[in-house]
C-alpha positions in Angstrom: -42.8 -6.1 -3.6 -39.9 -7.7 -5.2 -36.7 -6.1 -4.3 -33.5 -7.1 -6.8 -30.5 -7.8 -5.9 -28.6 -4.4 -6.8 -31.1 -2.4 -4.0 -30.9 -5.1 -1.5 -26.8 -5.0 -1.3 -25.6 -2.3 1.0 -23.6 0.6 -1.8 -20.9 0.0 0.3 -20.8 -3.3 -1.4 -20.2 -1.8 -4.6 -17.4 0.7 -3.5 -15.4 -2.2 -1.9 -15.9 -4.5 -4.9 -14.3 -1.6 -7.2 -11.0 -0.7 -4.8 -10.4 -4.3 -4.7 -10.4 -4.2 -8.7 -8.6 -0.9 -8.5 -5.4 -3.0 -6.3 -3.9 0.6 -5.6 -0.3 -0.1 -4.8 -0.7 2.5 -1.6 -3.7 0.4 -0.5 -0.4 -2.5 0.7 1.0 -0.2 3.0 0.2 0.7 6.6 -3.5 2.1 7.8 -1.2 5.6 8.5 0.4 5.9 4.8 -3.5 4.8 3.4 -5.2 7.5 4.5 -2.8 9.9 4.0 -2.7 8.8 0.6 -6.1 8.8 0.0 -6.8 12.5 1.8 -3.5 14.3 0.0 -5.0 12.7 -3.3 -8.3 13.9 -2.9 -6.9 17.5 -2.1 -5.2 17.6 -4.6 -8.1 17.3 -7.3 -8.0 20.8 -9.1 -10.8 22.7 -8.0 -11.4 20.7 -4.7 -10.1 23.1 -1.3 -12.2 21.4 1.3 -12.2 17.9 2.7 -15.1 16.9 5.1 -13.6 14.3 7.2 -15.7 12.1 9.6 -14.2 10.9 12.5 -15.5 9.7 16.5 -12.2 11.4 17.3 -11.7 14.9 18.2 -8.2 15.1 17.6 -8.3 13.8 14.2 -9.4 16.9 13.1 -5.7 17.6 14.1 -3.8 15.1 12.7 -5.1 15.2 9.0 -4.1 18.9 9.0 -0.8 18.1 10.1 -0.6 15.7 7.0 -1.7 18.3 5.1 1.0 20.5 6.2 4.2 19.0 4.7 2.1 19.4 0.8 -0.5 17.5 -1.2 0.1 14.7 -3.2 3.1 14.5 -5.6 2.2 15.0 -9.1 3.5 11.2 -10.1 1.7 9.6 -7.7 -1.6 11.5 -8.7 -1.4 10.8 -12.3 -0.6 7.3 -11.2 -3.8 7.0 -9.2 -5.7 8.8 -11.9 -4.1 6.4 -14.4 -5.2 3.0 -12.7 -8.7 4.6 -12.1 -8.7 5.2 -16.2 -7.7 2.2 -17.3 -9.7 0.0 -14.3 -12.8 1.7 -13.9 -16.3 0.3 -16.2 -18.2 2.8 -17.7 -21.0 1.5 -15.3 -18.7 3.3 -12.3 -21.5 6.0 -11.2 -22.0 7.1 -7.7 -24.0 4.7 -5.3 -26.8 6.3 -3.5 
């Protein structure tokens, strides 16, 4: 069996090769003010109340509600995520499974 390249490349592949495109301005700051960017931003899709975060470290678990605490993301810097994505994103941009 023949197997194309689009299965054989891990989906990860795909996801990386899309944020690079994306070139987030928050993506050239520290590891600490990426992921809080990225977690504040997905709580603060309407509709969306839960975040399942996986993590090898109990205490992390902590930490992101902590973040959480001081507010989600401002409303600039959500449309200005949201914007980027819009204007970035192919209309070939599904989910990878």
């Amino acid at each position: 069996m023949e197997v194309s390249s689009a299965t054989a490349r891990p989906y990860i592949q795909t996801y990386w090769e899309r944020l690079l495109k994306l070139d987030y301005p928050f993506l050239r700051a520290d590891a600490k003010t990426m992921s809080e960017t990225a977690l504040k931003f997905t709580l603060s899709i309407p509709g969306v109340h839960t975040a399942i975060v996986g993590t090898i470290r109990p205490r992390r678990w902590q930490q992101n509600a902590e973040i959480l605490s001081t507010g989600l993301l401002a409303q600039q810097q959500f449309e200005s995520i949201r914007t980027r994505w819009m204007e970035m994103a192919g209309a070939d941009w599904t989910g990878e499974v």
